[in-house]
N, C-alpha and C positions, 0 to 999 in steps of 0.2 A: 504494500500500500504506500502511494507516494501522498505525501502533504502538502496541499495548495497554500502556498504563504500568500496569497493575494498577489497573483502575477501584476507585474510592468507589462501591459503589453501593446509595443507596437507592432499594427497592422500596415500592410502595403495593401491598398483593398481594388479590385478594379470593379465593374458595375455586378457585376453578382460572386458575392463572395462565399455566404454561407450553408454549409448543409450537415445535418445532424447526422450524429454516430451512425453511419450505415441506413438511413432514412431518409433523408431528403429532406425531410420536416424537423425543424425541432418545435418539441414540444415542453414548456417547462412547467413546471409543479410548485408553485412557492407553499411551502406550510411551515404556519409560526401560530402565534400568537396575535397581540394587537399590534407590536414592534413589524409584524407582517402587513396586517389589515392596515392599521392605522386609522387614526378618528376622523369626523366629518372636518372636511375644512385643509387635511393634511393631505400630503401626495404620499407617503411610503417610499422606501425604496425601490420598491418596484417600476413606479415613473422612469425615475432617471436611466434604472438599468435598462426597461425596453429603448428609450431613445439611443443610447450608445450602442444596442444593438440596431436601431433604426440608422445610423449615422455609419455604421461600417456594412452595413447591405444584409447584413442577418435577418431572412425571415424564421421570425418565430411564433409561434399561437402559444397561451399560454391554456393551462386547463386550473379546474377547481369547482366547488360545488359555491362556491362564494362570488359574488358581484359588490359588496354593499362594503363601504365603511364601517365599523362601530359606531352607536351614536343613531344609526338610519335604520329604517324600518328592513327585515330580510326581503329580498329582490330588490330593494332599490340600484340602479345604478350607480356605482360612482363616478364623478364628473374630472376627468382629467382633458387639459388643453391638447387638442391634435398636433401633431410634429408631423414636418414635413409632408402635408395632407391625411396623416393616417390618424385613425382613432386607436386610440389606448386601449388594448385587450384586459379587461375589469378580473378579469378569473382568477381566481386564489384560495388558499386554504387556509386564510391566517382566521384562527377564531379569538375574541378578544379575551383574558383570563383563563384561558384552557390550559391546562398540563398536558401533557406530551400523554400519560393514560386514557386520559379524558377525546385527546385524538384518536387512541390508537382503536379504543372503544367504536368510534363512529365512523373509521375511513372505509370500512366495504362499502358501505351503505354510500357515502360520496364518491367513491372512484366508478359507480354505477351512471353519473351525470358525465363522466368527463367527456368534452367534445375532442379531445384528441386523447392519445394512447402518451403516457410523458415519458421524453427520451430523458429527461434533468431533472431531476428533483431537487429545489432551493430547500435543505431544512433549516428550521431558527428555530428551536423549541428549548424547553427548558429552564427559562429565566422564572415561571411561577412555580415549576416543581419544587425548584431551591429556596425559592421566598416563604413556601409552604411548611417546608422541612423537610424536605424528599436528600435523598442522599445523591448523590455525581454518581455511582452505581448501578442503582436502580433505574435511574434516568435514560443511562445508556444503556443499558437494556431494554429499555422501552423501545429507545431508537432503535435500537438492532431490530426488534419487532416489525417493527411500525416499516421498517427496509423489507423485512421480508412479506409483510402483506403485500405490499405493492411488487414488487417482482412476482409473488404469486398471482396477481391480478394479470397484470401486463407483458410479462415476459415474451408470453407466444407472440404477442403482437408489435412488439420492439426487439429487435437481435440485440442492441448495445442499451443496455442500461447506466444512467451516473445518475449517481447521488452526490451532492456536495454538501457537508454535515456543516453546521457553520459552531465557530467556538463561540457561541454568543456575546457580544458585544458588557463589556461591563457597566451595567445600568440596573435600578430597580431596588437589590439588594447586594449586599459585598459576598454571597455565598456564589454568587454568578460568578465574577470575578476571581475568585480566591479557588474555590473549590471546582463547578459544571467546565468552565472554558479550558484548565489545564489537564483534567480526567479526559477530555473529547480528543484533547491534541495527542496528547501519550497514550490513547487505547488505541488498540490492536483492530482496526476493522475489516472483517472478513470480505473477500471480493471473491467472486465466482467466476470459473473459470470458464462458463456458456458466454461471458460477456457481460459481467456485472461488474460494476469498478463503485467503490467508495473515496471519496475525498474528504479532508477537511479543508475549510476554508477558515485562516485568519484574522477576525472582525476585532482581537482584542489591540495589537499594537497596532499603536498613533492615535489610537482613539483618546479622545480627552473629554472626559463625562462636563464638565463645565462648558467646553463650545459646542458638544454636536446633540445636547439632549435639550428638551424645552422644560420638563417639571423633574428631573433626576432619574424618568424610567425610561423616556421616547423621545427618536431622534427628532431632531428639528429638519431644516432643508438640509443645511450643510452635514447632518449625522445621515439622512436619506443617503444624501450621496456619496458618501463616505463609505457606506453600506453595498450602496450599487458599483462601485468602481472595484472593491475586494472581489464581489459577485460578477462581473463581467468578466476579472481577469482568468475566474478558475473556469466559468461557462465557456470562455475561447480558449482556454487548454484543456480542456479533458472534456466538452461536448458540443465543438462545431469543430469540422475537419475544415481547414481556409482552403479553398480553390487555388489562394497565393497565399506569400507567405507570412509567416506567424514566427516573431522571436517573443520568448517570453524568458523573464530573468527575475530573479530574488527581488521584491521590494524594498529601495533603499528609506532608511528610517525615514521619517513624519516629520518636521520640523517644525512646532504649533507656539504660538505665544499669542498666549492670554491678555485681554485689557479688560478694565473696569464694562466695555461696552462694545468689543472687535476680538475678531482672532482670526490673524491669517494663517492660512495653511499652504504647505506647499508641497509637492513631491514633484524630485529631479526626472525633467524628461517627459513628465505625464501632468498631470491635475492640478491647478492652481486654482483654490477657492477663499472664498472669506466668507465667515461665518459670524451672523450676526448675533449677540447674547443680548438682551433686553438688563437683564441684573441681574450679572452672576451669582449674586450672593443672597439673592433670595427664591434660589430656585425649591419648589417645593420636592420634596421627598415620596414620591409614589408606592404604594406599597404593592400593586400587580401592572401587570402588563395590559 
């Protein structure tokens, strides 16, 4: 099992560039929580990562039994601004306050709506197991679960399967942080030798819980995209094959400083953002996701 550090990656892209593991289509799966969903009014990282997919020629559909923000009535749509003429694929698995059991309980039942078969599964779970008292053990277990329903669902119908596990971002409660993100990166995850591959993906370094979160549990724009940029670098390595070509390399550190009311960021070669904080120092402490 190799380990996704949040690729560097540049593309040399020419008008059609991408096509998924042995498919044609890709298909992705995001399932989390509300760090997934995200409330009314917010974009998720999910926005940002389909546009970087829009901007380097990648089609991709996403699937989910979810349309709706938290906050909105279920089927509501949520309202993302169109890029580059296209509308925002709303599909997702992120439910708001669920544990990773509480998912694993209801996904037959959802992967029955999926309008595509998913070649990537985005996972984020985990950050309310821990705030609960669930153990970094159990948790992963659960994920190991929750992988093999889905390849039991899908498999016939997808030849390459990926999973990109994400160490979850440190937000919420310090058990995230301290204990779920460093058990996810150091365990052992089994991959299948039909064409099943597991990754992780590194969401905890550069992150800085005072610029990229808005109340101490959920990312802001700049934490969205922070988010979406780790997740596009693992999705173009290990689940779109580039028509051209693809260098990806280690991400060199995050370079972040803080002000009373700014934080620029920057990483060499790729992403330069600013993140705006209203008062750092009164940001409220959330106690679920």
């Amino acid at each position: 099992m190799r380990t996704a550090r949040g690729a560097t990656v540049l593309l040399a892209f020419a008008a059609a560039v991408g096509l998924a593991r042995g498919q044609g289509t890709l298909c992705l799966l995001p399932v989390g929580d509300s760090i997934t969903q995200a409330a009314t009014g917010k974009t998720t990282w999910r926005y940002p990562l389909w546009k970087r997919l829009v901007d380097h020629g990648v089609e991709a559909l996403f699937a989910g039994s979810m349309v709706n923000h938290y906050g909105e009535s279920p089927g509501t749509q949520e309202q993302q601004d169109p890029y580059r003429g296209r509308a925002f694929p709303p599909h997702h698995e992120g439910h708001a306050g669920w544990r990773t059991d509480e998912v694993l309980r209801k996904i037959d039942q959802w992967m029955e709506t999926y309008a595509c078969a998913p070649t990537c599964v985005l996972i984020h779970l985990g950050t309310i197991d821990m705030c609960q008292g669930d153990t970094a053990g159990s948790t992963i277990a659960e994920l190991e679960e929750l992988i093999g329903k889905l390849v039991g669902r899908f498999q016939t119908n997808v030849s390459n399967m990926t999973f990109l596990v994400a160490e979850p971002i440190p937000s919420c409660c310090s058990q995230v942080g301290f204990r779920l993100s460093p058990a996810i990166k150091s365990h052992y995850w089994s991959s299948d030798a039909s064409g099943v591959k597991v990754e992780t993906v590194d969401m905890v370094s550069g992150f800085d819980r005072n610029c990229f979160l808005y109340d101490g549990c959920h990312p802001n724009a700049a934490g969205d995209d922070f988010m979406a940029e780790r997740w596009f670098g693992s999705v173009a390595q290990h689940c779109v094959e580039m028509v051209t070509s693809i260098s990806t390399s280690a991400t060199p550190p995050v370079a972040i400083t803080c002000a009373a009311s700014a934080a620029s960021i920057h990483w060499s070669g790729g992403l330069a953002a600013v993140c705006f904080v209203a008062a750092l120092n009164s940001i409220t402490r959330a106690n679920n996701a």
